[in-house]
N, C-alpha and C positions, 0 to 999 in steps of 0.2 A: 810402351806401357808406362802409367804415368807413375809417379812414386806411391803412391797409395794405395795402387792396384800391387806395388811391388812389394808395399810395406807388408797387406793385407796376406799375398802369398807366403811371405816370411813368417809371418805370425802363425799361418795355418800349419807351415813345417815346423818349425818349431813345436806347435802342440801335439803333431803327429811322432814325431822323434822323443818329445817327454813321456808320451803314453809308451810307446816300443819299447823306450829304455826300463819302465816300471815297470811293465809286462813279462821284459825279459830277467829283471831284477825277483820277481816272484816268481815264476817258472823254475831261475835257478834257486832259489830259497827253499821251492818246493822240491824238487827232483835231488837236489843233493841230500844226502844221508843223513839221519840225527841232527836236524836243524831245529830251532824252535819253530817257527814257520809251520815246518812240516808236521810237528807235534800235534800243534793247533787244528792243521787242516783237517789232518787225519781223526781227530776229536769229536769238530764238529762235525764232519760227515756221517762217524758212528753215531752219533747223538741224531743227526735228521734220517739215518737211516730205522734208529730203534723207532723214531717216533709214526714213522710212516709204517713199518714192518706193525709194530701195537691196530693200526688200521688201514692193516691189509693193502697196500699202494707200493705197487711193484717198482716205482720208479728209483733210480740209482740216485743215493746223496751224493757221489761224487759231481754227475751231470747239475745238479742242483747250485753247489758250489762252482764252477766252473759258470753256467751261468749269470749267477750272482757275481760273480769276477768281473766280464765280459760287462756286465750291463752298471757295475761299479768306474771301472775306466771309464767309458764310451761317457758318462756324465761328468766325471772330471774334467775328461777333455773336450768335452762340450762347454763346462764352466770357465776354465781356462781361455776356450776360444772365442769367449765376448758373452754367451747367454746366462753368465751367471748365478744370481741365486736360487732359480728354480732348479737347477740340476745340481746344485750343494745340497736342497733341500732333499733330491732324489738318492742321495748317498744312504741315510741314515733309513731309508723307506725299504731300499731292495736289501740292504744288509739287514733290514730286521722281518719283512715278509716271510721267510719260508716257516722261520718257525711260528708268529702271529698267526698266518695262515692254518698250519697244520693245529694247532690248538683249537682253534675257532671248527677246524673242521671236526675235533676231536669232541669238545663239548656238543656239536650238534649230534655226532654219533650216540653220545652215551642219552641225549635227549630222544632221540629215537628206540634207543633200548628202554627206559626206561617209561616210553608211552604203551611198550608190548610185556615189559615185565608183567604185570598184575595176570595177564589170560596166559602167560607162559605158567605160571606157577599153579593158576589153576590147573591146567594140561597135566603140569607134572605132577600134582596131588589125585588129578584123578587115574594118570599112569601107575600111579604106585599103589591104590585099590588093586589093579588089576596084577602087577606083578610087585614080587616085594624088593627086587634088586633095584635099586638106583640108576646104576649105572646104564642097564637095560630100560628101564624109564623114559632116562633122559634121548637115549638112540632111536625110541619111539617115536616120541616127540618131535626129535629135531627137524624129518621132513617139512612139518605143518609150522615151526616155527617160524614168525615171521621175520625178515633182514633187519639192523645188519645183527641182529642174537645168533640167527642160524648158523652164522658163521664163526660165532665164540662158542654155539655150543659143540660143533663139529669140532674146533679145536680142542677141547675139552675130551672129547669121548677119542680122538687122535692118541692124547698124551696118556689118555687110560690104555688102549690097545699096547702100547708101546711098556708099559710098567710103574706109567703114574698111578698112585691111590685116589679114590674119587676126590679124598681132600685134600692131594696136590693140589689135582687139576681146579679142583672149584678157588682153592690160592693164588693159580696164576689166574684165573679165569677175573678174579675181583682185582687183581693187581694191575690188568690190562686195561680196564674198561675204569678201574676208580671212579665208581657208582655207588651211592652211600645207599640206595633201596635195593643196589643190587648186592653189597655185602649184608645188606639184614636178610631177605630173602633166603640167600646163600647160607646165612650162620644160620636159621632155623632147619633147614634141610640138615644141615650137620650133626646139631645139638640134637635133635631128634633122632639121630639115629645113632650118637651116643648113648643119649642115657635109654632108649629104648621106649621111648614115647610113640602117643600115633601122630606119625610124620603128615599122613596126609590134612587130617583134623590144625597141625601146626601150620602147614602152605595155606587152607582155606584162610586161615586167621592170617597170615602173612599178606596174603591177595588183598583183604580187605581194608588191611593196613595201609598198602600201595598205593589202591584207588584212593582213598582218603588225604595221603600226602600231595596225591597230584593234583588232588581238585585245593589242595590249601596253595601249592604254587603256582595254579593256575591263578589264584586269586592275587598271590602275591605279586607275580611278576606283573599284572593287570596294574597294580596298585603302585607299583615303582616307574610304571612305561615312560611318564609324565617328565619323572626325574631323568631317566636314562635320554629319553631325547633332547633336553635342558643342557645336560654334559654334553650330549654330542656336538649339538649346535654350538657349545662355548669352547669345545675342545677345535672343533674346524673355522671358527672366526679369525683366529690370530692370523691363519696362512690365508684364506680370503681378502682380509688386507691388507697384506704382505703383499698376489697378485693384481690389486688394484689399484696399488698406489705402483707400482711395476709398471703396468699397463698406462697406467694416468701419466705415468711422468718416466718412462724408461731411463733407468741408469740413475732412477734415485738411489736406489742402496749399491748403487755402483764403490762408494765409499770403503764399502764395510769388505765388498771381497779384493779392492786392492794393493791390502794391507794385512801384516803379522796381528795387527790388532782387533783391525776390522772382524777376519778371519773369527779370534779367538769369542768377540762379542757374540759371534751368532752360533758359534759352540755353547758359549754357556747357554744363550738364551736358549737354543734347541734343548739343550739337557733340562734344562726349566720345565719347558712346554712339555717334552713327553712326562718327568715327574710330575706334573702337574696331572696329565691324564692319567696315567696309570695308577695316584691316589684316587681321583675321581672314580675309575671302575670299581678299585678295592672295595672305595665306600659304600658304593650301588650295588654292589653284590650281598646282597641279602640272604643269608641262609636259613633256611627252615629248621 
């Protein structure tokens, strides 16, 4: 075996023995008692579990974490074992996916609801002609409602059975979903049946309101696309080439990872580039 092939061996245990050690360094951090470690883990799991549970996704935050663990090492020690800055880059990706992920899936939910609000509330206006309880109204309905509504209004008439008031449940029901046409909707069905208005006469005009708003952010978001794709493209240039000059010339930013210094450069500069995007979205987010 020549020395190179020994050196190369040496290297590879070595990075094998740094992961193990880390691995078994958090394992114990976690499993021991009242640690901070453990504080944290336990935190963010309730937090990716409330957010998954808000949309219905049976899967365990624990498993979630644990894979984000797993696939956190497996890159370090991949960067450590010579492939460098694309698996430093892959650090800051998998620890921030579950929750990027779960929002992006959350927004397209409430975009969903909120293309079926308008014929829901007619349904329910013309329900409440026929029977004057709400609550019975809405259990009418719910079969014909189209997803994923049918399954907030299910929950809703759930928390009623059990001893919620309709205006618990329609509370959590807008707290869940944070839908700004689905809290007006919502408040008109309320206030009407406060002060003792005709409810159904308040949904028509609710419905009509709906449609109106979606055809002004159908126009809107038409009218931004231009921009939104602009960001996107200047937000994915930096790492395109970062891989090209990688590619072009391997082990040019070999500098930056092997060094305390190196290291700390592509910290900040990553903290840069995501502030950099995450203004970008803010400002492209156009509200109605």
């Amino acid at each position: 075996m020549s020395s190179l092939d020994l050196f190369s061996l040496l290297k590879l245990l070595g990075v094998l023995c740094a992961a193990a050690s880390l691995a078994l360094g958090l394992a114990v951090a976690v499993l021991a008692p009242d640690t901070l470690v453990r504080r944290l883990l336990f935190r963010y799991v309730a937090s990716l579990e409330r957010r998954m549970r808000l949309m219905f996704i049976e899967t365990r935050g624990m498993h979630v974490a644990i894979a984000q663990g797993v696939a956190i090492l497996l890159a370090l020690g991949l960067a450590v074992g010579g492939f460098g800055l694309p698996c430093l880059l892959a650090v800051p990706v998998v620890a921030a996916a579950p929750v990027l992920v779960l929002e992006r899936m959350r927004k397209k939910r409430v975009q969903r609801i909120e293309q079926v609000l308008d014929g829901f509330v007619l349904a329910l206006a013309n329900a409440l002609r026929a029977m004057p309880s709400a609550g019975k109204a809405l259990a009418s309905i719910q079969a014909v409602t189209p997803p994923p509504l049918d399954r907030e209004i299910e929950l809703v008439l759930r928390e009623m059975r059990v001893g919620s008031t309709l205006e618990q449940a329609l509370g959590n029901l807008s707290a869940r979903v944070r839908s700004f046409q689905l809290d007006a909707a919502m408040s008109g069905l309320l206030i009407g049946r406060q002060t003792g208005g005709n409810v159904p006469e308040i949904l028509d005009g609710a419905a009509q309101t709906l449609r109106e708003m979606a055809r002004l952010q159908g126009v809107l978001r038409a009218k931004t696309a231009e921009g939104r794709a602009q960001a996107n493209v200047l937000a994915a240039f930096p790492l395109l080439l970062l891989f090209a000059f990688d590619m072009a010339s391997p082990g040019y930013f070999r500098p930056l990872t092997e060094s305390a210094t190196g290291v700390m450069v592509m910290l900040i500069a990553l903290g840069l580039w995501l502030s950099s995007v995450i203004l970008t979205r803010r400002i492209m987010e156009v509200e109605l």
